[in-house]
Structures are given as structure tokens and as C-alpha cells.
N, C-alpha and C positions, 0 to 999 in steps of 0.2 A: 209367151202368154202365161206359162205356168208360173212366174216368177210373180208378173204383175198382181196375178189374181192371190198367191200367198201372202205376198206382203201388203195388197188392199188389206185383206181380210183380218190381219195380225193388226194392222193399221188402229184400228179401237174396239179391242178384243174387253168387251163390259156389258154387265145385261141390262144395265141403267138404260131408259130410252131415250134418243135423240130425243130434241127439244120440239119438234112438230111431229106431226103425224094427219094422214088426208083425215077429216071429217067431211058427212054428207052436213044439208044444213039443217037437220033437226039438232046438231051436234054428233050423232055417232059416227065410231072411227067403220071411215069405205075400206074393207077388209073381205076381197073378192076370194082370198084363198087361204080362209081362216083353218081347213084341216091341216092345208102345211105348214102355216105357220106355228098355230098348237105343236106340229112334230118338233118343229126345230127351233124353239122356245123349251121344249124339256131339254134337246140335246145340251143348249147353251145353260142351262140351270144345272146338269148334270155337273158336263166341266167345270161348270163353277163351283159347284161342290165340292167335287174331289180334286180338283188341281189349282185354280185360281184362288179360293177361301183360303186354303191353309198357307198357300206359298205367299200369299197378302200378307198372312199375320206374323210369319215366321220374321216376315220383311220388317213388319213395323215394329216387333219388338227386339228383334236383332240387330239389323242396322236404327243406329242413332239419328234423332231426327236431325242435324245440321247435315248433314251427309245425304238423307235424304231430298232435304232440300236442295241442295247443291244438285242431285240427278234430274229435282224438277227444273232446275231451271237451265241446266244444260238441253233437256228434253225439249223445254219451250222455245232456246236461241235458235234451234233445229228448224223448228219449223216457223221462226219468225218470216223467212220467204215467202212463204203459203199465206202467211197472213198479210203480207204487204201485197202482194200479187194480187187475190181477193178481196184487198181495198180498193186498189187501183181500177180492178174491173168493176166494182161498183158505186165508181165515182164517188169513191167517199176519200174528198182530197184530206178530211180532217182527220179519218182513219188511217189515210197512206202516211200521213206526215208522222204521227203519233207510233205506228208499228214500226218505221224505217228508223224514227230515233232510237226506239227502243231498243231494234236490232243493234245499232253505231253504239250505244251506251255498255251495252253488256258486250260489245266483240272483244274488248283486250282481253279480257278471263277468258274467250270461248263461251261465252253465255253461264262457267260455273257460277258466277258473283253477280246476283241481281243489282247490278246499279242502278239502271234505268227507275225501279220501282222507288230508292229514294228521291230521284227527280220527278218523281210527279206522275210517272209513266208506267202506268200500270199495266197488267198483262191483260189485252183485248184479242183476245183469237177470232181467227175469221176463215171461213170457210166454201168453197163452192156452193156447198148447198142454200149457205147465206145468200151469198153471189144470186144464185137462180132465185131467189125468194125475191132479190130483188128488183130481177127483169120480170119480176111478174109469174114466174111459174110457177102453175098449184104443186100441193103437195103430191097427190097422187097416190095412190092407194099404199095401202099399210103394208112391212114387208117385215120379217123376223129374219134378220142374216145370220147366218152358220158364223157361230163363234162375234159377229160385231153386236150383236142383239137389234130390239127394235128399232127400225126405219121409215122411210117411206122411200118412194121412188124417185125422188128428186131426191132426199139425202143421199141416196145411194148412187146415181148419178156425179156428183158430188166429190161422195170419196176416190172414185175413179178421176175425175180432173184432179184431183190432188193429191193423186200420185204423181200423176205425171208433171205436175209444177213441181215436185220436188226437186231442187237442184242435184242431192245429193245424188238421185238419181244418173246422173252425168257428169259425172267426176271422172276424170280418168283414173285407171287402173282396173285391176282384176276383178272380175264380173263378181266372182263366186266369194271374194273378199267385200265386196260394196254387199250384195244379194246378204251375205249374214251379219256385217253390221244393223241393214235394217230390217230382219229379223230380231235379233240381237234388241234395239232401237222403241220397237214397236211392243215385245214383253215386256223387256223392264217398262214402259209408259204403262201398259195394263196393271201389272203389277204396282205401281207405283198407285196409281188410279185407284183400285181396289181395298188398296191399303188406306188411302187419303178417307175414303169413302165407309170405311168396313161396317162400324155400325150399324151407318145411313142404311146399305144396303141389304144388310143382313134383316133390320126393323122393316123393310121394305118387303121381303122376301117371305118375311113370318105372320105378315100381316093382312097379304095381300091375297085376293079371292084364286 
């Protein structure tokens, strides 16, 4: 259990928030345990401070961007499964056709060389949490995760099935050699993220109440 829940939480280590979040219907976010969440919204602002911001920028201006992009897209042939798998549960046959090419397009590089994207095939990620949005599940109250930042409780629901759809997961060979590849996997993705974003978020950060 101690594995699964390190590498959820490494999973999208960013203070950017998910894309929904529960609102009541006046509009305000249903935020039942707003003292904790305040705690653990500074903690993730802290590491972001000292650990994630600088090792972001060191990244963007140190490594070149062709290089970088080559780690995005290796990062996304990764988890092209998760998105095919969460098309397919949500009967979205045009999503499953569309992610599966994508994967079969970029597999001879290993996902390093975007082909897919000059065929038309752009990069649509898809997710459990999606998934449950689309069998109808509310969002469910506001959550602030240690190190993944803002959620809700069907996000969070979410990234636990998509861990466990990960293939890579079940690859044979040595436990503790898989367990820090996706380690390993899941920084560089943060860091990569952070970097992509640095401005964005830092304007975000400076601005906000």
C-alpha cells in the first residue's frame, strides 16, 4: 500500500487546480474541511517554493527545448494506455480510436518522436476522473492533496484507478527497479509541467487572494 499511495501522489505533483471542483448551486466551491485544506495548500506552496520553482527553471534553461520535448512526449506514449482504457470506459468509441492511433503512431520511437501529431492526431488525455464525470458522478467536495494540489473527491477517486490501469505497473521484473522508474516518471512529468507552465503559475501565484 505504501508504494501505491507514493506514486499516486508523485503522480501530478502541481499546485495548478484540477479542472472541476464540487460547487453548491449558488456557485460556491462545497469545501467541508476548509482548515485542512488551508494547511495543506501552504504546505504544497511551500515545496513549491523551495524545491519545485527553482528545479522548474533550472530545467527550462538548462536542458534545450528539443530535448525537452522529446521527455514530453515520451512522458505522454507512457500513459497513452490510461487514456485509451478511459475512453473505452466511457464509450467514447471516437476517443478510443483516436488515442489507440496515437499510441500505434508514436510506438516505433518509444513515444520519443511525436508522429501521431503530424497525422492529425493530437494529444487528448483522458482520465478516470473524466470517466466518472461521465457516468454521472458529482464532483463532491473540495480536497487540497499533499503534494498533488487542488481536487475534489471524484478527481481523487480517479487518480487511484489510474494507477492501477497503468500497465507499467505490471511488467515483470524487479519490484523496487519498476517502484523508481515511476518515481523517477512522475518528477520529471512535475518538473517538466512546471516548467511548461512557470510564468503561467508564478502570475498565478502573485496575484492571487
Amino acid at each position: 500500500m505504501r508504494r501505491v499511495t507514493i506514486g499516486t501522489s508523485l503522480a501530478l505533483f502541481l499546485l495548478a487546480g484540477c479542472a472541476s471542483q464540487g460547487e453548491l448551486d449558488d456557485g460556491a466551491v462545497y469545501d467541508p474541511i476548509e482548515p485542512a485544506n488551508r494547511l495543506v495548500f501552504a504546505m504544497n506552496d511551500a515545496v513549491d517554493t523551495m524545491v519545485l520553482q527553482p528545479t522548474a527553471f533550472v530545467y527550462k534553461e538548462v536542458i534545450p527545448a528539443p530535448i525537452r520535448e522529446v521527455v514530453r512526449n515520451f512522458l505522454d506514449w507512457l500513459s497513452s494506455p490510461i487514456y485509451i482504457a478511459n475512453s473505452a470506459l466511457q464509450g467514447d468509441l471516437d476517443g478510443l480510436e483516436h488515442n489507440a492511433s496515437r499510441f500505434v503512431a508514436n510506438s516505433p520511437m518509444f513515444g520519443l518522436v511525436d508522429n501521431a501529431t503530424g497525422l492529425g492526431l493530437e494529444r487528448r488525455p483522458e482520465d478516470f476522473g473524466q470517466t466518472l464525470a461521465v457516468w454521472g458522478v458529482d464532483d463532491g467536495p473540495y480536497i487540497v492533496l499533499p503534494l498533488l494540489g487542488p481536487s475534489n473527491l471524484r478527481d481523487t477517486t480517479g487518480l487511484v484507478a489510474d494507477y492501477f490501469m497503468d500497465p507499467i505497473n505490471y511488467i515483470g521484473g524487479d519490484d523496487d527497479a519498476r517502484f523508481r522508474f515511476q518515481v523517477a516518471r512522475r518528477v520529471v512529468g512535475a518538473v517538466d509541467f512546471r516548467a511548461q507552465n512557470f510564468e503561467q503559475i508564478n502570475d498565478l501565484k502573485a496575484t492571487s487572494v
